[in-house]
C-alpha positions in Angstrom: -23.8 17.5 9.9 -22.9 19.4 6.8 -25.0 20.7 4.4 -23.3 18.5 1.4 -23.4 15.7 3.7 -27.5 16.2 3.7 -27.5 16.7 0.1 -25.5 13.9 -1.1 -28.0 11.4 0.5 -25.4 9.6 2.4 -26.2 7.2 5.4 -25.2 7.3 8.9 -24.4 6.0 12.0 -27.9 6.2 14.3 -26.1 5.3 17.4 -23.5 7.7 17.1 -23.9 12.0 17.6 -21.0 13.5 16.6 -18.9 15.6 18.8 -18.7 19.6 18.5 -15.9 19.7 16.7 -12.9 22.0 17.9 -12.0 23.3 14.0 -8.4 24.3 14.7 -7.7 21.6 17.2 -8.9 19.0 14.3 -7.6 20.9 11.3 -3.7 20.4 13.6 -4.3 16.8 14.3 -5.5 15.6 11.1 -1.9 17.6 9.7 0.1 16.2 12.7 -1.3 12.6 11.8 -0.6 13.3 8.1 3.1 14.7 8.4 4.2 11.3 11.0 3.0 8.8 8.5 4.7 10.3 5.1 8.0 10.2 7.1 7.9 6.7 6.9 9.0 7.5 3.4 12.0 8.8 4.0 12.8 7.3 7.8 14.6 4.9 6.1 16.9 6.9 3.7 20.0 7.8 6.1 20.6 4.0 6.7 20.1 2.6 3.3 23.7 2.2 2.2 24.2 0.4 5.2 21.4 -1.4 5.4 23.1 -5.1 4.3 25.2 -4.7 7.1 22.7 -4.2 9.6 20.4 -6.5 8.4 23.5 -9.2 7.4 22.0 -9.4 3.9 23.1 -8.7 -0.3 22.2 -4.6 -0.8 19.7 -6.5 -3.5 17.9 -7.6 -0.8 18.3 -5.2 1.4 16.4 -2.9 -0.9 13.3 -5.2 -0.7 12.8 -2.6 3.3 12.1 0.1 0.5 10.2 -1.0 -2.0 7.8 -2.9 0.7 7.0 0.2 1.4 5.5 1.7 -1.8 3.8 -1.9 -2.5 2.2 -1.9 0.5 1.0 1.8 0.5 0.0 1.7 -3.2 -2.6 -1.2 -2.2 -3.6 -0.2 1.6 -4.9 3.8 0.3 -7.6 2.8 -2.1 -8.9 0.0 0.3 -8.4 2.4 3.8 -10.5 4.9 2.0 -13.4 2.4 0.9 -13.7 1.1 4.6 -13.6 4.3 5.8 -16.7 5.1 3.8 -18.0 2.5 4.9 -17.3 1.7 8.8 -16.1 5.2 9.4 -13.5 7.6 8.3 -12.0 7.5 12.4 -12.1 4.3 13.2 -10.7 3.4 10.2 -7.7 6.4 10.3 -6.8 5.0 13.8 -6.3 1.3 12.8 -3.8 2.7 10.2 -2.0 4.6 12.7 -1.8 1.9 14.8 -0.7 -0.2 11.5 2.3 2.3 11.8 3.0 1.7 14.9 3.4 -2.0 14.7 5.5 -1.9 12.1 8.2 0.8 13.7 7.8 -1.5 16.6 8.6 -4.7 14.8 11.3 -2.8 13.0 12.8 -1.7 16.5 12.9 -5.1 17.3 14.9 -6.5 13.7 18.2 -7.4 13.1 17.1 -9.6 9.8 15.6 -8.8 6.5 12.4 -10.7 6.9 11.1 -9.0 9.9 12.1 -5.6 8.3 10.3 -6.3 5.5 7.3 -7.0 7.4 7.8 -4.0 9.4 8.2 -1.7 6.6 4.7 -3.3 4.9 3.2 -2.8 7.6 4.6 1.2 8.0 3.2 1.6 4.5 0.2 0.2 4.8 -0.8 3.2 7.0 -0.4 5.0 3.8 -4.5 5.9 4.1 -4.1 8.4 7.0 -3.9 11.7 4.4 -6.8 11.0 2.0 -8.5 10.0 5.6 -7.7 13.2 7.2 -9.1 15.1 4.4 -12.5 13.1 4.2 -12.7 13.8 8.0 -12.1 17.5 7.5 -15.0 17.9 4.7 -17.4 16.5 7.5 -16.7 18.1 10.6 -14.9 21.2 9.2 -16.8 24.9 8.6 -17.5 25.3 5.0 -15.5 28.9 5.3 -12.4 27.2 6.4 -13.0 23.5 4.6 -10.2 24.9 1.7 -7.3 25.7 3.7 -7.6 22.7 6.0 -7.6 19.8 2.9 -4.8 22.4 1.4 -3.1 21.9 4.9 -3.6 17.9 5.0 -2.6 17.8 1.3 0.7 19.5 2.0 1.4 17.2 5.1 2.3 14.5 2.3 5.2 16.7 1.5 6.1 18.2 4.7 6.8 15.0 6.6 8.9 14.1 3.4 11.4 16.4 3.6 11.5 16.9 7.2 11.7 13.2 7.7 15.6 13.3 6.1 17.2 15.8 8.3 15.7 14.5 11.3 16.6 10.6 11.0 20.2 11.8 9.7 20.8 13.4 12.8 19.5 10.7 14.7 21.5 8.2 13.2 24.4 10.5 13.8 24.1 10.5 17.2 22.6 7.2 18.3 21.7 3.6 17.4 19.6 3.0 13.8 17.1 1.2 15.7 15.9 4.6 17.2 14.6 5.8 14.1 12.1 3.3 14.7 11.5 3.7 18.3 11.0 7.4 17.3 8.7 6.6 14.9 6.6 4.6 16.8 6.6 6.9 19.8 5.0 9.9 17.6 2.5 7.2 16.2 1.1 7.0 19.6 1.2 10.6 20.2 -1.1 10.9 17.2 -3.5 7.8 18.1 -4.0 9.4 21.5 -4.6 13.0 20.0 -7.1 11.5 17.0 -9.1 9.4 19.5 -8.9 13.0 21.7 -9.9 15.5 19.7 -10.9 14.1 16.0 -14.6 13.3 16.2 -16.8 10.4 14.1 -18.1 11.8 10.7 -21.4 10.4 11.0 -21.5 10.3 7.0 -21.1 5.9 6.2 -22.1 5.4 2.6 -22.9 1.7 3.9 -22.9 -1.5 1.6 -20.7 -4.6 1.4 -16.8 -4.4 1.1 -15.7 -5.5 -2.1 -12.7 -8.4 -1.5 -12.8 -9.3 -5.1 -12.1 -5.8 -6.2 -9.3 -5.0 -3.4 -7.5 -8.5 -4.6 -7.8 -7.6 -8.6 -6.6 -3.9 -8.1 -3.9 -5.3 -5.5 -2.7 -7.8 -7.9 -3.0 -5.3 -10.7 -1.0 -2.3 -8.3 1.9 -4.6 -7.0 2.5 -6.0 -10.8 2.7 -2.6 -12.1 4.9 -0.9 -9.4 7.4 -3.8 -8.9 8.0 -4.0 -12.5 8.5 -0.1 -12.1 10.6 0.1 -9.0 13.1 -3.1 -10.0 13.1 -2.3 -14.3 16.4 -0.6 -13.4 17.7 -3.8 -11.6 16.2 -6.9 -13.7 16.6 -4.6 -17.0 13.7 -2.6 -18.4 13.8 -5.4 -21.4 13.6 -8.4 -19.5 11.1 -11.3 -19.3 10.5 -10.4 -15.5 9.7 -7.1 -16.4 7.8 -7.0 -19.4 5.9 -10.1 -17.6 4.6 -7.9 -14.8 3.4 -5.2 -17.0 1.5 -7.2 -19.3 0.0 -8.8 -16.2 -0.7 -5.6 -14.7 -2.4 -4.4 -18.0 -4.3 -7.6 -18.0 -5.3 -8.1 -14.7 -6.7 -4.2 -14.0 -8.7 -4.4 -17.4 -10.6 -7.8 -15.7 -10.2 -5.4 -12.4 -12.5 -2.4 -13.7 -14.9 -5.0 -15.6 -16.0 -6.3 -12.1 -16.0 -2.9 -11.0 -18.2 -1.8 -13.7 -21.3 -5.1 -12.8 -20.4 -5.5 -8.9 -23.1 -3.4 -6.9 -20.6 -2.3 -4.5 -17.4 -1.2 -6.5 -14.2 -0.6 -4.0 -13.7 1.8 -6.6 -17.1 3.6 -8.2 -15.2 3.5 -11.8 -18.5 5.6 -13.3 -17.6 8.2 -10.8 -13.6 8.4 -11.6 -14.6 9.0 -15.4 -16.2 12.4 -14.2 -14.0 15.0 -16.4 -13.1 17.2 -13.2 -12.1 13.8 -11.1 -10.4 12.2 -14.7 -8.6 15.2 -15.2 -7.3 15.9 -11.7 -6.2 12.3 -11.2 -4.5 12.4 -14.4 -2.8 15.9 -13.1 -1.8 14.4 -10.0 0.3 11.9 -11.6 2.3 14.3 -13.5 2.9 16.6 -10.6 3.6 13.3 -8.8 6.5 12.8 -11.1 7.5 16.5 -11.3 7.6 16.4 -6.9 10.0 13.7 -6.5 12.4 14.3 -9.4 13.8 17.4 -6.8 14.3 14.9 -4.3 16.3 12.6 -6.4 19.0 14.8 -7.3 19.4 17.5 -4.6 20.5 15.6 -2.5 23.2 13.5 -4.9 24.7 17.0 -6.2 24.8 18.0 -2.2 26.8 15.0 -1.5 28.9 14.2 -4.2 32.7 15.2 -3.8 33.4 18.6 -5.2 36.4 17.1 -7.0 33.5 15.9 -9.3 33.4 19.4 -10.3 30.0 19.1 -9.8 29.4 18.4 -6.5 29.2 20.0 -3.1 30.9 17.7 -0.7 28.2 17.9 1.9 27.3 15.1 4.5 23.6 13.3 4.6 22.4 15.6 7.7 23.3 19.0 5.4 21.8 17.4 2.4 18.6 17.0 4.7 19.0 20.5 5.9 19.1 21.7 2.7 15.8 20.1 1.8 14.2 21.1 4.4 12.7 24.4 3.6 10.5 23.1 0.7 8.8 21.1 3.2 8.4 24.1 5.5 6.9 26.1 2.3 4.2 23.6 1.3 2.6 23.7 4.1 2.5 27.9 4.3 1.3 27.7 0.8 -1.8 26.1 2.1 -3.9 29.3 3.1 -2.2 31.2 0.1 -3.9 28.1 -2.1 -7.2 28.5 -0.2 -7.2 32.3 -0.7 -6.8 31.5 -4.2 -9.5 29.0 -4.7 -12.1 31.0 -3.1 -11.3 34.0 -5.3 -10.6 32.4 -8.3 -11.7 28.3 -8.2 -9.0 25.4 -7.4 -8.5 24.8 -10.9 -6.4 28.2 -11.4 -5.1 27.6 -8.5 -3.5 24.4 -9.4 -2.6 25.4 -13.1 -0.7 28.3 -11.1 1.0 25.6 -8.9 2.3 24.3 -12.2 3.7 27.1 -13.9 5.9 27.8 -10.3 6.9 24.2 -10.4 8.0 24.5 -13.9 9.8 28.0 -13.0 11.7 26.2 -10.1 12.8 23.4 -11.9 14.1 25.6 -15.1 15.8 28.1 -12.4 17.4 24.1 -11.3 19.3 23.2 -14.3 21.2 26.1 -13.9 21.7 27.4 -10.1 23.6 24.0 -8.6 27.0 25.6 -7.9 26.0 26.0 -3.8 23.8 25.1 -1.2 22.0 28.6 -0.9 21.2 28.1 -4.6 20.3 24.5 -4.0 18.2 25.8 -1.2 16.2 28.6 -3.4 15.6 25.7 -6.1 13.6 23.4 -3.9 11.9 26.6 -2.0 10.5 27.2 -5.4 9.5 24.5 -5.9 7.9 23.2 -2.9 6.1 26.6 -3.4 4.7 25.3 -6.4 3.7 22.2 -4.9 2.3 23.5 -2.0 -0.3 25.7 -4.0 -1.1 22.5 -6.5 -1.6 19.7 -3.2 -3.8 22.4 -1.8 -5.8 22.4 -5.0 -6.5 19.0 -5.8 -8.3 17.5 -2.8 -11.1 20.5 -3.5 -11.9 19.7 -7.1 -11.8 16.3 -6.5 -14.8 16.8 -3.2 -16.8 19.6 -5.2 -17.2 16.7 -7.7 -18.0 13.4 -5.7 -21.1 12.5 -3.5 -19.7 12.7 0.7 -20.4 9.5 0.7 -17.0 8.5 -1.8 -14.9 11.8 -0.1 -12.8 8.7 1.6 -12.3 6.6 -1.5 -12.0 9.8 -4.0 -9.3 11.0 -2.4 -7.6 7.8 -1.5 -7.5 7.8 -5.5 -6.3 10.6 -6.2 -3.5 9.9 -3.3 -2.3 6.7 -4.7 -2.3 8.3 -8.3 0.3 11.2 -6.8 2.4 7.8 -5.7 2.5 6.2 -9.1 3.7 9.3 -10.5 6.6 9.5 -7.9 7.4 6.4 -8.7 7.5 6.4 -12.6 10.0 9.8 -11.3 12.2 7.1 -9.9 12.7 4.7 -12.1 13.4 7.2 -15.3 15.5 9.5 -13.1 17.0 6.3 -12.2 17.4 5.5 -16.0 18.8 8.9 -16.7 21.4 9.1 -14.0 22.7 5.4 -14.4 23.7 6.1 -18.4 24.7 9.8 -18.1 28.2 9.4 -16.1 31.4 10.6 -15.7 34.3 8.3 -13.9 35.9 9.8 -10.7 37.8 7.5 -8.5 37.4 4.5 -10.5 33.6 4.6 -10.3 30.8 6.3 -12.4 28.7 9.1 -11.0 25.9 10.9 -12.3 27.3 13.6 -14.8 26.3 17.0 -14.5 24.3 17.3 -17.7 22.5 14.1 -16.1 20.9 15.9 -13.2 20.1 18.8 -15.5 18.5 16.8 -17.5 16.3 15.4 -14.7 15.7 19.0 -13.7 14.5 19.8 -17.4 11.8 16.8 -17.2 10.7 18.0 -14.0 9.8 21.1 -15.6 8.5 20.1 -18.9 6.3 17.3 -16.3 4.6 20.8 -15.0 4.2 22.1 -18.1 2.4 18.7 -19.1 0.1 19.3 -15.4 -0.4 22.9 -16.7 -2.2 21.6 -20.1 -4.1 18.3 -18.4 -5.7 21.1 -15.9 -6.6 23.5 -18.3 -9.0 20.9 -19.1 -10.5 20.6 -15.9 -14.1 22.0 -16.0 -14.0 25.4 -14.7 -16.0 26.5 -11.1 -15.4 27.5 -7.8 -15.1 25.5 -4.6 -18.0 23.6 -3.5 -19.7 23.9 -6.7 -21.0 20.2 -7.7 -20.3 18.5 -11.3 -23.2 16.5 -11.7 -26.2 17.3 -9.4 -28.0 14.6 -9.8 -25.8 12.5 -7.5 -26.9 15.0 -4.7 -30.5 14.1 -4.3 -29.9 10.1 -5.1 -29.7 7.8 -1.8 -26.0 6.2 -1.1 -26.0 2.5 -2.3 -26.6 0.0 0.6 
């Protein structure tokens, strides 16, 4: 048992001695587990244009297999990461794995929208593996080596992201869509077998009753907000629909974090998130949640647009993929470079540093898009930048929570990185749908459009860069408030 996890009061499980853990052989999991859920993300992306046809549906409904995705991940990380608090962080990371694996099953098995869309809720809802694997990690992991394995886990989100496109492209080149899914669901049960292996129990539970009033209200609240996000583009940004869902939202979290505020067991402890290092970091991860996806939004449209644009490359979907690639490759060897840095000089400068290299990549983007090499550089920098800020984040948010919330803090702090990227895709999505040129009788995305993206990439950094300079200073494992440390967990 850790010394934090003695210090922070928490209970735990009196039938249960942990396993010695195998660091390394954890650490690799954990990462494995991480990387084969976030490339359910992009899994889907080669066979989206032709997704009405295989599904015999309107491309309006069609798109329903992506955005069930992003509902159902938004609303299954907060609650994954309270039950694993509570029932344990394992037991609970292997029900969302197998969550994953029904889904890529089911969507094996589909032919229609309906069962897609439950398929693809069901793929999302395993969305809780990442902030999971990191609450794991700051149980069973050495203190000396607790940095660069969250840094690693963090950078998973990322890796599995842009290795996910190249990978289904090529399968889809080469056989049947409903591989992807077999594919997916065949790595889903690599990574049960290995957790349930090698990944031992944490015996930190914080205990106390689940909170179903709280998981509905921030549900409701979530799925309000992000629909009206994902479809303003489609129903109009000005529309009754639209405007409806945000007002609700608004409406139904404030009644959400009142209960949260008198119930004795919060799914979220909201007195907790108001902390000025977990505040600020959340608020950070936002931004750089924006400022990450933006790159994948229009790489891969300059790649593939015809080069009698003037603009475009004229590349196919598996080059595109290729091309993207790399940034994956370099978030996750950023993660001991971000550890190195926050031992020596605190996660905080280390994520403020992650900022100004995101920034730098996305300025060097508005003006090297003339060839894939350049393209190539672009995202390298900035999945540089990326790596070092992911790495960053899950350590200020642990050095200022009791173990006993590692699960839910970090779930958080996940699912505020996934409303950033998906404010980044509806105002991209804005931005590219008025700033056109015609070419073959259609509109396409104008040059000065994708700059333009690039250019709020860069100045979303710059906004990271000034949120973190607020964080309160310190270096890792140093606590916030230590009163928390001595108090017993809430039963």
């Amino acid at each position: 048992m850790s010394q934090a996890a003695q210090a922070d009061g928490a209970t735990h499980a009196p039938d249960q001695a942990p396993a010695a853990p195998r660091p390394t052989a954890v650490i690799a999991v954990l990462a494995f587990a991480g990387i084969t859920v976030s490339l359910m993300q992009t899994l889907i992306v080669p066979i989206v244009p032709r997704l009405p046809e295989y599904l015999h549906t309107t491309p309006a409904q069609a798109a329903w297999a992506v955005t069930a995705t992003l509902l159902a991940a938004a609303v299954a990380t907060p609650v994954a990461g309270r039950l694993g608090d509570m029932f344990g962080k394992r037991r609970v990371l292997l029900v969302s794995i197998g969550l994953m694996v029904a889904g890529s099953v089911l969507a094996a098995l589909s032919d229609t929208l309906a069962p897609m869309v439950v398929a693809r809720t069901l793929q999302g809802a395993s969305a809780g593996v990442i902030p999971l694997g990191i609450s794991i990690m700051r149980d069973t992991v050495p203190a000396h080596r607790l940095v660069g394995a969250t840094a690693a886990m963090s950078a998973s989100l990322g890796v599995g992201g842009a290795l996910g496109l190249p990978a289904a492209a090529l399968l889809v080149q080469n056989a049947d869509w409903h591989t992807l899914f077999w594919t997916a669901a065949a790595i889903g049960v690599l990574g049960a077998v290995l957790i349930a292996a090698v990944v031992p129990e944490p015996p930190v539970r914080s205990g106390g009753r689940f909170d179903p009033v709280g998981a509905a209200g921030l549900s409701a609240g979530l799925l309000c907000l992000l629909l009206g996000v994902s479809k303003g583009a489609d129903w109009g940004w000005t529309s009754g629909t639209v405007l409806g869902l945000f007002a609700a939202a608004l409406v139904v979290l404030a009644l959400w974090g009142a209960w949260e505020l008198r119930t004795d067991h919060p799914l979220v402890d909201l007195r907790t998130t108001v902390r000025p290092q977990v505040l600020a970091t959340n608020a950070a991860s936002v931004v750089f949640g924006f400022a990450m996806f933006a790159m994948s939004l229009v790489l891969p449209q300059v790649l593939q647009l015809p080069e009698a644009t003037g603009h475009g490359l004229g590349s196919g979907l598996l080059t595109a993929g290729l091309v993207m690639a790399p940034s994956g490759l370099v978030m996750m060897a950023m993660a001991p470079v971000s550890s190195r840095i926050s031992r020596a000089a605190g996660p905080k400068v280390t994520l403020m540093a992650g900022a100004v290299v995101v920034a730098l990549g996305y300025g060097l983007g508005t003006v090297l898009m003339g060839s894939a090499w350049e393209l190539v550089a672009v995202s390298g920098v900035i999945g540089c930048g990326i790596g070092l800020a992911y790495g960053a984040m899950p350590a200020l948010i642990m050095a200022a929570v009791p173990v006993s919330q590692t699960a839910a803090a970090n779930s958080l702090n996940t699912l505020m990185r996934s409303v950033g990227t998906s404010t980044s895709s509806a105002v991209a999505g804005v931005v590219l749908a008025h700033m056109t040129v015609p070419f073959a009788g259609a509109a396409v995305p104008s040059e000065g459009a994708f700059q333009t993206v690039m250019g709020m990439g860069a100045a979303a950094a710059l906004v990271a860069l000034l949120v973190a300079a607020f964080i309160p200073g310190g270096r890792v494992g140093r606590r916030s408030v230590r009163e928390e440390e001595a108090a017993p967990a809430r039963t």
